[in-house]
C-alpha positions in Angstrom: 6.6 -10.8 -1.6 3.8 -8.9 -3.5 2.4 -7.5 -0.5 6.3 -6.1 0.4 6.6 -5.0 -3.4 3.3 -3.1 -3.3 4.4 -1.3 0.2 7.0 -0.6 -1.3 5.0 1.4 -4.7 3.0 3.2 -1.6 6.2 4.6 -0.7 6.8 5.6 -4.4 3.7 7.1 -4.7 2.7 8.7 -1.5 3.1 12.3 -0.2 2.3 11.1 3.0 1.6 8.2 4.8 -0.3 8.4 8.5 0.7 5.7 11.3 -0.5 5.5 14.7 2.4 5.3 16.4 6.3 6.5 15.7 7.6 2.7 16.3 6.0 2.0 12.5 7.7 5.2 11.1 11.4 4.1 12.6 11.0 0.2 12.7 8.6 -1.2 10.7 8.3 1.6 7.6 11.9 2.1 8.6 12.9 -1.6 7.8 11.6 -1.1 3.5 14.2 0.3 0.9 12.0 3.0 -0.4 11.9 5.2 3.0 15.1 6.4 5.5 14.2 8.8 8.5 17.6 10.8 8.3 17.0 11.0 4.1 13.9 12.5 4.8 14.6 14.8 7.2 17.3 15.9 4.7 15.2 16.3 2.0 12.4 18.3 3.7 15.2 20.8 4.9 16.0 20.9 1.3 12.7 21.5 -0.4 12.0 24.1 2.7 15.1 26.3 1.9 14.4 25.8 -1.9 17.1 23.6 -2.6 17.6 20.9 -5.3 16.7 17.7 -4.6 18.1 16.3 -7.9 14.5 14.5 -8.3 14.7 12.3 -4.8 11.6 12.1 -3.2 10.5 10.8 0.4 7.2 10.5 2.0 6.3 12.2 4.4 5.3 10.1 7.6 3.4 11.8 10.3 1.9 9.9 13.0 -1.6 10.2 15.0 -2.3 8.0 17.5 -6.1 6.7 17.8 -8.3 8.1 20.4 -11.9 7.1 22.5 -14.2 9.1 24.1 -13.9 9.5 27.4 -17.3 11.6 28.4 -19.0 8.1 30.0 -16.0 7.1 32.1 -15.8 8.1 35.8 -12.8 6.8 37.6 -12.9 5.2 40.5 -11.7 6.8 43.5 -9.5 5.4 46.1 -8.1 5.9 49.1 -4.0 5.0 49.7 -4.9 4.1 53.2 -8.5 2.6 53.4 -10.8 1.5 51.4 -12.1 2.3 48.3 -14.8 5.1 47.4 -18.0 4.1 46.6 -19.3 4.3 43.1 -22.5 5.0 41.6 -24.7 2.2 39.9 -22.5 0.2 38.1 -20.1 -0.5 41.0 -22.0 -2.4 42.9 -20.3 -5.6 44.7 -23.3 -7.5 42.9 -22.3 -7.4 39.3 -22.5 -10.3 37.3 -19.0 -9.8 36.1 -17.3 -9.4 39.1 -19.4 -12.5 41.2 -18.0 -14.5 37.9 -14.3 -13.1 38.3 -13.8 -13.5 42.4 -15.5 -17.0 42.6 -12.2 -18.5 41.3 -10.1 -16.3 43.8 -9.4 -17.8 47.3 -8.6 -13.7 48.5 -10.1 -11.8 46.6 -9.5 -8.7 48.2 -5.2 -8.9 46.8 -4.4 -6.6 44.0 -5.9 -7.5 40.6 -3.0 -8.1 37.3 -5.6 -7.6 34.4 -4.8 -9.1 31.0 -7.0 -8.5 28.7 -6.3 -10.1 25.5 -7.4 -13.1 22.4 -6.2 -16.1 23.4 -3.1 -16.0 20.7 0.8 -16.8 20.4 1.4 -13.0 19.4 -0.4 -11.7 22.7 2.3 -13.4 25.0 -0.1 -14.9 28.0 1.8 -17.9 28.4 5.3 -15.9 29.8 2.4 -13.6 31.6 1.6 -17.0 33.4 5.4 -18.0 33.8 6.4 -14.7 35.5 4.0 -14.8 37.8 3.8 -18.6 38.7 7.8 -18.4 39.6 7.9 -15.0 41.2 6.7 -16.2 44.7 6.5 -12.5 46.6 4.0 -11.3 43.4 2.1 -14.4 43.7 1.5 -13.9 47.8 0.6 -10.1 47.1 -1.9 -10.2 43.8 -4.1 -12.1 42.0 -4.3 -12.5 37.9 -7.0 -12.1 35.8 -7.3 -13.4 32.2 -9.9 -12.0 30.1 -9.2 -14.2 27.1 -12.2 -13.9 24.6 -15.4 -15.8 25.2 -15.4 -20.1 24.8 -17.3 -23.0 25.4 -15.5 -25.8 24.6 -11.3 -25.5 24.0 -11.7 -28.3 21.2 -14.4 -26.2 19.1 -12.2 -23.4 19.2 -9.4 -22.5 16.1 -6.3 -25.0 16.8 -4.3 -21.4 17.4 -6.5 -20.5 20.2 -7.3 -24.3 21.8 -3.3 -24.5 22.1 -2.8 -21.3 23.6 -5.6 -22.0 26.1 -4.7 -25.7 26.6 -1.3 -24.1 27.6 -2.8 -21.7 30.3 -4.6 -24.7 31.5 -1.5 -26.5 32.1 0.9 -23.8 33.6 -1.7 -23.2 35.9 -1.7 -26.3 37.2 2.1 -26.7 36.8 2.7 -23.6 39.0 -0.6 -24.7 41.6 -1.8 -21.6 41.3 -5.8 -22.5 41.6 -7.5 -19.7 43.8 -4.7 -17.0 42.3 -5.8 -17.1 38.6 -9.5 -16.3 36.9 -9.9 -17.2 33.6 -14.0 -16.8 33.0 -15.2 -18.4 30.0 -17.7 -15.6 29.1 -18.3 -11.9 28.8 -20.1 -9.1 27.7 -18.7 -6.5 25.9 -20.5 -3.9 27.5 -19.2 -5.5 30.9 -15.4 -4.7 29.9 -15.8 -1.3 31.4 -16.6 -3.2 35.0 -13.8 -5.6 34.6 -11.3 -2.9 34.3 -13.6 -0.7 37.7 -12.6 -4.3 39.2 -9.2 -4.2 38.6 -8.6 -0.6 39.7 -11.2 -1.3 42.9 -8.6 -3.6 44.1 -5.7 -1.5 43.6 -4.2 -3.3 40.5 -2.4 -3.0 37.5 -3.1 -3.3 33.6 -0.5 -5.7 31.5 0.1 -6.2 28.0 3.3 -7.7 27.4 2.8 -8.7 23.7 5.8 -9.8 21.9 5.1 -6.3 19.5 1.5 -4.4 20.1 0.7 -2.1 17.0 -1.1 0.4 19.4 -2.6 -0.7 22.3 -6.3 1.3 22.9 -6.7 -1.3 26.1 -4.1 0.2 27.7 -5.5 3.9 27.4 -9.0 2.1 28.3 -7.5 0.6 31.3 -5.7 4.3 31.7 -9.1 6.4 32.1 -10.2 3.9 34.7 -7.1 4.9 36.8 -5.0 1.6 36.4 -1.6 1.7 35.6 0.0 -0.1 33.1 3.2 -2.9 32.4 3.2 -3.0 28.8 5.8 -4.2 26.1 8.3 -2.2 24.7 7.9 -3.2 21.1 5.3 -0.9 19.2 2.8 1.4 20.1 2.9 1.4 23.8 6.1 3.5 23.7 4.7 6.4 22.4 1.5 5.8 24.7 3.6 5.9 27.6 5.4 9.0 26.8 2.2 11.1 26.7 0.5 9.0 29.9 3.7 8.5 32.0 1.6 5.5 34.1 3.3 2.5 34.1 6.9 0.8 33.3 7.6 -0.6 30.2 9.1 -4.1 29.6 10.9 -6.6 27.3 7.8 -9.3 26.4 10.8 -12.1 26.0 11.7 -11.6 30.0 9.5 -13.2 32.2 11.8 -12.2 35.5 11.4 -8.3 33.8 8.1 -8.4 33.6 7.3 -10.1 37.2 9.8 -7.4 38.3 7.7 -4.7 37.2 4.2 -6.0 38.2 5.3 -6.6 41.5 7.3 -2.7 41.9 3.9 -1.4 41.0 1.3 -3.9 43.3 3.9 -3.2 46.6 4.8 0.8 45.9 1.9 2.3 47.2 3.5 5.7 46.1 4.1 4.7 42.9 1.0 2.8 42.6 -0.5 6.2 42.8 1.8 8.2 41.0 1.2 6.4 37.8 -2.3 6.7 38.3 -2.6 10.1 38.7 -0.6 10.8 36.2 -2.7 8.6 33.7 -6.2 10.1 34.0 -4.1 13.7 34.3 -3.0 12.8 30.2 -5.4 10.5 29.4 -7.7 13.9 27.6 -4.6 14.2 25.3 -6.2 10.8 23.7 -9.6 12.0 23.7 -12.1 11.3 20.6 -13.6 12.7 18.8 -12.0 16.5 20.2 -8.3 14.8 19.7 -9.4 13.7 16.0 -10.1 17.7 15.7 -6.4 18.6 17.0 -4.7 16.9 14.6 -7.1 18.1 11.9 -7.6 21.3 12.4 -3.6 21.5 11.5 -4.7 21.0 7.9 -6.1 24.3 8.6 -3.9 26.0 10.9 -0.4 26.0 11.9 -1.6 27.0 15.6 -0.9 23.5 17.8 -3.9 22.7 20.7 -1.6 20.7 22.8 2.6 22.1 23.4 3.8 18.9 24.3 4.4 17.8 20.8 6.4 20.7 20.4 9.0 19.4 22.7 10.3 17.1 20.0 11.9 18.0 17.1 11.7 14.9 15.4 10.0 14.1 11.8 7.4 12.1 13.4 6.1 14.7 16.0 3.9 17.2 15.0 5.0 21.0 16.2 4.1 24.7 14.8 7.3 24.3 12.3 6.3 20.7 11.1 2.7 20.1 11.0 0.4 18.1 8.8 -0.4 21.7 7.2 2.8 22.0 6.0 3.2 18.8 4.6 -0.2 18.8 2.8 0.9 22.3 1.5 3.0 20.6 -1.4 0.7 17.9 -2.4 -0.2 17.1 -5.8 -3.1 16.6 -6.9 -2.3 12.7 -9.1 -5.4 12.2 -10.4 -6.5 12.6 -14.2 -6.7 16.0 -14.8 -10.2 15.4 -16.5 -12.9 17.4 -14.5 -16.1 16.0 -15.2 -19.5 17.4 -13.3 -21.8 14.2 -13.1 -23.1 15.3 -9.6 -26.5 17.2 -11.0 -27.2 14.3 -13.4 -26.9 11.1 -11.4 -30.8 10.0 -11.2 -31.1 9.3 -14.8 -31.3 5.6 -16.4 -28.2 3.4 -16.1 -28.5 3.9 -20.3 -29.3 7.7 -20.0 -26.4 7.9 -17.4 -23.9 6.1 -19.5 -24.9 8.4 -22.4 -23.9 11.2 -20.2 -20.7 9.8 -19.3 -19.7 9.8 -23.1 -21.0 13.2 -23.4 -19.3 14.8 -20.8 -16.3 12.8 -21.9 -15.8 14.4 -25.5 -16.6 17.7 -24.2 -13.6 17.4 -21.5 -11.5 16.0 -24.7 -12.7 19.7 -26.5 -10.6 21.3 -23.3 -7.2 19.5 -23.0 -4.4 22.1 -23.3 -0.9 21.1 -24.5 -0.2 19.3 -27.1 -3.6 18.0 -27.8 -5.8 21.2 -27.8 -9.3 22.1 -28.9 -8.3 23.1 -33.0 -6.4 19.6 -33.2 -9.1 17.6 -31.8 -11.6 19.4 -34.1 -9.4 19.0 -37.3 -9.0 15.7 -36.8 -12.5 14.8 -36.4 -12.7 15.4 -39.7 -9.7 14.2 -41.2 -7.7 12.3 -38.5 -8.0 9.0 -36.7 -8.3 9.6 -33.2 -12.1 10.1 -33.1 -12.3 6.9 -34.7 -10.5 5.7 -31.0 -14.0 6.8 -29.2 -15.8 5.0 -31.6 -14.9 1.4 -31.5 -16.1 -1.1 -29.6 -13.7 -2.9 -29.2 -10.1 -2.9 -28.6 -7.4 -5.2 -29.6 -4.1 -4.6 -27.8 -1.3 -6.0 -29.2 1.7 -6.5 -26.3 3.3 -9.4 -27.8 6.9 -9.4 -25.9 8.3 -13.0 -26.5 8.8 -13.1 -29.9 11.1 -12.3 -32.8 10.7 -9.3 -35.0 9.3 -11.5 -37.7 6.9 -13.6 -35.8 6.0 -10.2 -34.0 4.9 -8.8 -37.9 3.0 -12.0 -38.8 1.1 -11.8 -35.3 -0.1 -8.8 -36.2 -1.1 -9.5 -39.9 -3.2 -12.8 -38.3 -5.0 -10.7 -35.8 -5.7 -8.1 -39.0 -7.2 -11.2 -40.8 -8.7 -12.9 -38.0 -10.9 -9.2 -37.0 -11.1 -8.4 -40.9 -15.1 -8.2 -40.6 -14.5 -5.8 -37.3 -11.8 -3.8 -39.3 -14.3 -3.3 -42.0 -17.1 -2.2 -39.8 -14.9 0.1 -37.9 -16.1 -1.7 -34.9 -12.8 -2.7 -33.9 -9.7 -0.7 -33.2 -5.8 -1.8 -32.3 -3.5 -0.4 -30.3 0.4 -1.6 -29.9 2.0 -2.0 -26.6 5.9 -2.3 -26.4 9.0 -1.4 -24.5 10.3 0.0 -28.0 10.7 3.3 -29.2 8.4 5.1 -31.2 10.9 5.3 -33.9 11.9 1.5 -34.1 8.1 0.8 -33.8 7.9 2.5 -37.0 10.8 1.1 -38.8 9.7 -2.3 -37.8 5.9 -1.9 -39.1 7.2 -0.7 -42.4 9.7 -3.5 -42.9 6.8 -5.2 -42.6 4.7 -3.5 -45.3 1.7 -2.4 -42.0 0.5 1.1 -41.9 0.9 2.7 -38.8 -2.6 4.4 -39.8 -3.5 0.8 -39.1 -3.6 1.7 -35.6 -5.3 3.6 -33.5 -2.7 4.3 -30.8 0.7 3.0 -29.6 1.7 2.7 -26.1 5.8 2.6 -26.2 9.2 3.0 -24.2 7.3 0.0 -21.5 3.9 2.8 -21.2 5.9 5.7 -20.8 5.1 7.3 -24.0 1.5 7.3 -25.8 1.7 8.4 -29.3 -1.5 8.4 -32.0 -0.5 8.2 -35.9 -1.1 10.9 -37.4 -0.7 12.5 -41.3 -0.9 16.0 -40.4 2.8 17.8 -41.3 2.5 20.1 -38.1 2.4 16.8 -36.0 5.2 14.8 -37.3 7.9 14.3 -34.6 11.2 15.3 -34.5 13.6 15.5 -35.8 12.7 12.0 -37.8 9.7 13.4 -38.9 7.9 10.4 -38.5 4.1 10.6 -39.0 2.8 10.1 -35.1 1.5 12.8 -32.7 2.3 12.5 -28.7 -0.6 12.7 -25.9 1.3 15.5 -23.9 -1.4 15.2 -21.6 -0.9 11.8 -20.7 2.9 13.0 -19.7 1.1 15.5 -17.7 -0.3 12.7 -15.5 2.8 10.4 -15.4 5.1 13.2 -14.7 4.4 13.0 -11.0 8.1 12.4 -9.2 9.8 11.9 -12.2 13.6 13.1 -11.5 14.3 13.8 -14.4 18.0 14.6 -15.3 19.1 14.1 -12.0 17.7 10.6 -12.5 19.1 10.2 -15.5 22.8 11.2 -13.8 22.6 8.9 -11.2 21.9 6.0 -13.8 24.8 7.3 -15.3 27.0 7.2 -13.0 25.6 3.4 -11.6 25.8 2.0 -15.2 29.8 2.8 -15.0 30.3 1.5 -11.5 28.5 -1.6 -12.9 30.0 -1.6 -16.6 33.7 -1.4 -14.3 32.6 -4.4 -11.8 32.3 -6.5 -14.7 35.1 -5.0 -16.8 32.9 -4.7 -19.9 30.3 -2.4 -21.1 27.1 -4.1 -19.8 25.1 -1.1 -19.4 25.4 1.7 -22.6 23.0 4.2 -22.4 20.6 3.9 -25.5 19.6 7.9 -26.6 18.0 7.3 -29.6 15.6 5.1 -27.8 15.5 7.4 -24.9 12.7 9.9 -24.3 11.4 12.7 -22.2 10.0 10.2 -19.6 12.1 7.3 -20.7 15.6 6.5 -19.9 16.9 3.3 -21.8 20.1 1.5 -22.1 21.2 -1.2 -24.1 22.5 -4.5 -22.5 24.9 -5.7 -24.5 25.8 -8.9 -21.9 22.7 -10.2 -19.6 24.7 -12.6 -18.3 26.5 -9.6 -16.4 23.4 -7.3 -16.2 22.0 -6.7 -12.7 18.4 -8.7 -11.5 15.4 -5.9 -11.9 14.7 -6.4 -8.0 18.7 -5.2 -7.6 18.3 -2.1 -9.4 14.6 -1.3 -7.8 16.1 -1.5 -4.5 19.4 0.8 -5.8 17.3 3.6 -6.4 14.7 3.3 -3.8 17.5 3.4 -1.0 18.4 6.4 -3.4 15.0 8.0 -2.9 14.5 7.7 -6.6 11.4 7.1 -7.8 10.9 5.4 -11.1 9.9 2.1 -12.8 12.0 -0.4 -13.7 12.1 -2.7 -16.7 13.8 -5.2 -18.9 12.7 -6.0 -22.4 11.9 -9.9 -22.6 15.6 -11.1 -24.1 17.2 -8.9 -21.1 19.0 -6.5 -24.3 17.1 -3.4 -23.3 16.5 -1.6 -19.8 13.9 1.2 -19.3 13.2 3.3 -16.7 9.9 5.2 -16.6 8.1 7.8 -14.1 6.5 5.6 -10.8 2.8 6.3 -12.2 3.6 4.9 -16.2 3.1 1.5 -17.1 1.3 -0.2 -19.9 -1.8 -1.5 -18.3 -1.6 2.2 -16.7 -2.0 3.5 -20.1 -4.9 1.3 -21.1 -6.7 3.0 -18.0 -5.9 6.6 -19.5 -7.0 5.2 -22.6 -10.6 4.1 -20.7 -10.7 8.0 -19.1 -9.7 10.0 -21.9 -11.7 8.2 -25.2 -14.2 6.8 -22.9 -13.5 3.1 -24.7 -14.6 0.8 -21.6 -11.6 -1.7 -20.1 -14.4 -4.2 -19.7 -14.2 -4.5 -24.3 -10.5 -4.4 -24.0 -8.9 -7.5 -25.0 -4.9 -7.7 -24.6 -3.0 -10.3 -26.4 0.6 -11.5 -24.9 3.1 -14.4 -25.3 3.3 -16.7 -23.1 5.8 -14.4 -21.3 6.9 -10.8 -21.8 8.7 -7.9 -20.4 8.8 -7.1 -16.7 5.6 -5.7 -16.3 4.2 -9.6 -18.3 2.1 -9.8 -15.5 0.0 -7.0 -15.0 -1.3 -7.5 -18.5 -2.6 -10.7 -17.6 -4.9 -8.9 -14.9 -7.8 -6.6 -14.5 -11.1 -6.0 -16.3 -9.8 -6.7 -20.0 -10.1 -9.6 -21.6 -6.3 -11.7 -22.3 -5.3 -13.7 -25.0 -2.1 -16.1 -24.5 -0.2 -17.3 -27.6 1.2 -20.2 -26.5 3.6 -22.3 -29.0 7.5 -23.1 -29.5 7.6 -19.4 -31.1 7.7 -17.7 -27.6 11.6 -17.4 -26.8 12.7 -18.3 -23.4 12.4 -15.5 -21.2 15.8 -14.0 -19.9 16.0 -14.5 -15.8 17.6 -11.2 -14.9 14.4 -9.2 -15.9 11.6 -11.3 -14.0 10.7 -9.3 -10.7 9.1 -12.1 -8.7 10.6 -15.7 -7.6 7.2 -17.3 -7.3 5.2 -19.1 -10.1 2.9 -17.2 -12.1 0.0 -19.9 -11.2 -0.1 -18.9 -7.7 -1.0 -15.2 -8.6 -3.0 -15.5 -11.7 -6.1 -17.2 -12.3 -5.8 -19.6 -15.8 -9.3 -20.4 -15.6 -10.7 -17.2 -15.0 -13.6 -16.5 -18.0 -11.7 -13.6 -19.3 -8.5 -15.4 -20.2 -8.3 -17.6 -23.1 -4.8 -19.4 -24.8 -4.2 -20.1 -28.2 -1.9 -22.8 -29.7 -0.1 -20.6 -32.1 -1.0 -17.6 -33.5 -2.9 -18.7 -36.9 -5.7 -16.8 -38.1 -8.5 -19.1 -37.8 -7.3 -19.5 -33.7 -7.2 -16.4 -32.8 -10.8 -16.0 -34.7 -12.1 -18.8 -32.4 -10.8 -16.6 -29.2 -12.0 -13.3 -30.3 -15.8 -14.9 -31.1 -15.8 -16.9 -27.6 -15.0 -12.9 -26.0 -18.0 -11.8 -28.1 -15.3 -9.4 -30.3 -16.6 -10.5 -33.6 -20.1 -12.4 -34.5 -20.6 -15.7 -36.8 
């Protein structure tokens, strides 16, 4: 389920994704909520006439197919009506390989079927075996070949393979068909080019009938040696077949199908020759490295090498109108906008590098543009409290989401008391991470009598917001005029497929077809707490609120990318840009003041909001209050069904619990991270 969910963020994320053959794109990619062939196509024609999108977004998906080089391989020739041609050197009758291959055949001048595959339940051998042990007419006309991997003993082998093989075994005896079937027990891999010279020598056929076959680079092996193919219809081999035209494709679950075509092939002379002619006629189109090149130079060039994939109009074909070119036109560049040049100073010490780092660091800070520019940063060296952010060395994050507002005050006057020595030296700095506002972070603090100049930063609205406090009257935000300052350049680097208002109107509009399913208003949208990069609603009824998974896949079928989150009581839903989080705003953090992730120490409840486990992760140090203080987290906002033991380490040196959250306990956890000293 995690590996599905992060698939799923790829498609988020990414402005194009690269398969190898167009049976991913339509029904593997095809089967996730986040991408839709015909929505993309739409949306393409859109951006290209300079239409509105209303902030939908869909990768693009382009596919190449792999390639080999061809430059060794010299096909055997053959003659329809005699024998066959000689070849030079390798093709001798006296090979190792071959000897080892016709000793278990009692005519071994029939037609070779060559199956080249592991010895697994996925590769299909055993309805290979079946098809041809019941098809009496094949069996009388050709023999079979199984190159299954190399063995010595069945019962030292994986149990996977040892069954599969054990199986073989038996249906070869079931079927009597000793002096029709080789199955060597060793090879060379530099002798697979000879096995497949065999194979066409004798006027036979390539199979793989694999229940699904992601590409398939045997069968354009098995192509450039002139042998045509029987290959399954599931995966790659469809779009391998289109370019070669050699062979007859096949349901893998049909044995009588796939005895059918092996023996139309082994008793059509014609077609026998046909398909093989028209193999090594295409086979350059899969040439490597020259075909890497084609589909490269498109980057380049909007000038296609090869006019047959202009024949298709089809996302997933690659013509002068849709090329890779044109796709990478639009890309944007999602990386930290920071440009540091490290390259000319890299041989220094690890010290003398790190040193660097820092350097270079501050000076990029001097250059940010927006709201944070070069005057600001210099007046508040001086008399603000951001450069004190690059100077600690530590940092204690507060992201406390299971608690009441008054246990959530008293936390944070304990950790105060429990780093007062780290406070006083200035060694230690805090930062508060919440799905609230910025404004009811403030309103909470001072109902607590804390000083937001107690803080060095605060990460709110669930990370999509970054705000620094801040005394200065020319910073104070509006219209509240509350004493913070936003990083506009950390919007800069979460603003990447953000939709925006038309985001924000499609929530709309699914918040009343919810709010009139349950006849009640479950979803009310919260604009107070709502923000340039965060839309919010209130929940006044979890019991009627929709599961998080329920409204990720609603706007992903939408083409909507965006984050979505519920507070830890359920009351409050967010919805950020795809690239904000909390732990992603640590990392900004790390890039921007140059405070390492490594001296990072988090503390949470013993659950949180949606995003509870991601904090627990990574290269900072965690800190778990545990204790009957933590509220019972509400089910609707939890995006994973699995326990959180099976995906987080407990006994992992960087995580510590705490019972409670007294002063003298959370001491003992910040000395045994090395945060304060006896």
């Amino acid at each position: 389920m995690r590996r599905i969910e992060a698939e799923e963020l790829c498609l988020d994320a990414s402005e194009i994704i690269i398969t190898s053959t167009r049976q991913e794109i339509e029904q593997q990619w095809g089967l996730y909520d986040g991408f839709d062939l015909t929505m993309a196509r739409k949306l393409r024609a859109r951006i290209k006439r300079g239409v509105s999108c209303f902030g939908r977004y869909m990768p693009r998906m382009i596919a190449i197919p792999p390639g080999m080089e061809f430059s060794h391989i010299a096909p055997h020739d053959v003659d329809l009506d005699g024998e066959e041609g000689n070849e030079d050197g390798s093709a001798s009758p006296d090979l190792p390989i071959w000897a080892d291959i016709m000793r278990f055949f009692s005519n071994p001048r029939k037609p070779m079927i060559l199956a080249l595959a592991r010895p697994d339940p996925k590769k299909n051998i055993t309805t290979l075996i079946k098809a041809f042990g019941e098809h009496r007419e094949l069996r009388n006309l050709a023999n079979l070949t199984l190159i299954m991997g190399n063995r010595d003993v069945i019962d030292e082998m994986s149990s996977t393979n040892a069954a599969v093989l054990t199986s073989v075994l038996k249906l070869i005896d079931k079927y009597d068909l000793y002096g029709q079937v080789a199955y060597p027990k060793h090879h060379k891999q530099s002798e697979v080019p000879d096995i497949y010279r065999l194979a066409a020598r004798t006027k036979g056929v390539f199979i793989n009938c694999a229940f699904i076959e992601p590409f398939g680079l045997t069968l354009i092996e098995a192509a450039a040696y002139g042998l045509p193919m029987v290959a399954t219809q599931n995966g790659g081999p469809v779009d391998i077949h289109r370019v070669l035209d050699n062979g007859i494709l096949v349901d893998p679950h049909n044995q009588n199908e796939i005895a059918e075509a092996l023996y139309k092939l082994v008793s059509d002379k014609h077609l026998w020759a046909q398909c093989r002619q028209n193999g090594l006629k295409n086979i350059h189109q899969f040439s490597w490295p020259e075909h890497c090149k084609n589909y490269l130079s498109r980057v380049g060039t909007l000038k296609p090498r090869h006019p047959r994939w202009q024949k298709n109009n089809d996302a997933t074909e690659i013509s002068e109108a849709d090329s890779p070119e044109d796709s990478l036109r639009d890309v944007h560049d999602i990386s930290l906008n920071l440009k540091l040049s490290l390259d000319s100073e890299k041989s220094g010490s690890k010290e003398g590098n790190s040193n660097i780092v820092r350097r270079h660091l501050e000076d990029a800070v001097q250059k940010l543009s927006g709201g944070v520019n070069a005057s600001s940063v210099e007046g508040l060296s001086e008399n603000g409290r951001w450069p004190s952010l690059r100077g600690r060395k530590h940092i204690i994050v507060i992201a406390v989401d299971s608690v009441q507002d008054a246990d959530f005050l008293q936390v944070v006057k304990n950790i105060f008391e429990a780093s007062s020595n780290g406070r006083l030296s200035c060694s230690v700095g805090f930062v508060l991470s919440t799905s609230k506002s910025i404004s009811e972070i403030h309103a909470l603090l001072i109902s607590g009598g804390i000083e937001t100049s107690d803080f060095d930063a605060f990460i709110c609205n669930s990370g999509s917001d970054l705000c620094y406090p801040s005394s200065s009257p020319e910073d104070m935000l509006s219209p509240a005029e509350l004493p913070f300052m936003v990083d506009l350049d950390y919007h800069s680097q979460i603003e990447y497929r953000w939709g925006g208002e038309g985001l924000r109107k499609t929530l709309i509009r699914w918040a009343a077809e919810k709010n009139n399913e349950s006849g009640q208003n479950v979803f009310v949208e919260d604009e107070e707490c709502s923000s340039t990069y965060c839309i919010s609603f209130k929940v006044t009824n979890t019991e009627a609120a929709s599961p998080v998974k329920e409204i990720r896949r609603t706007m992903r079928i939408q083409a909507l990318r965006c984050h979505v989150l519920y507070s830890h009581d359920g009351s409050k839903l967010n919805v950020i840009p795809v690239l904000a989080s909390r732990l992603q705003a640590l990392r900004y953090l790390y890039i921007r003041w140059g405070v390492e992730l490594s001296n990072m120490t988090v503390v949470v409840g013993e659950s949180g909001d949606t995003d509870y486990d991601g904090l627990l992760g990574g290269v900072h140090k965690t800190i778990i209050l545990k204790g009957s203080f933590n509220a019972i987290p509400n089910q609707v906002h939890t995006a994973r069904s699995y326990s959180l033991q099976d995906v987080v380490s407990f006994e992992k040196p960087g995580l510590a619990s705490v019972e409670g959250y007294g002063p003298d306990n959370l001491k003992s956890a910040l000395l045994q991270f090395g945060i304060l000293k006896d």
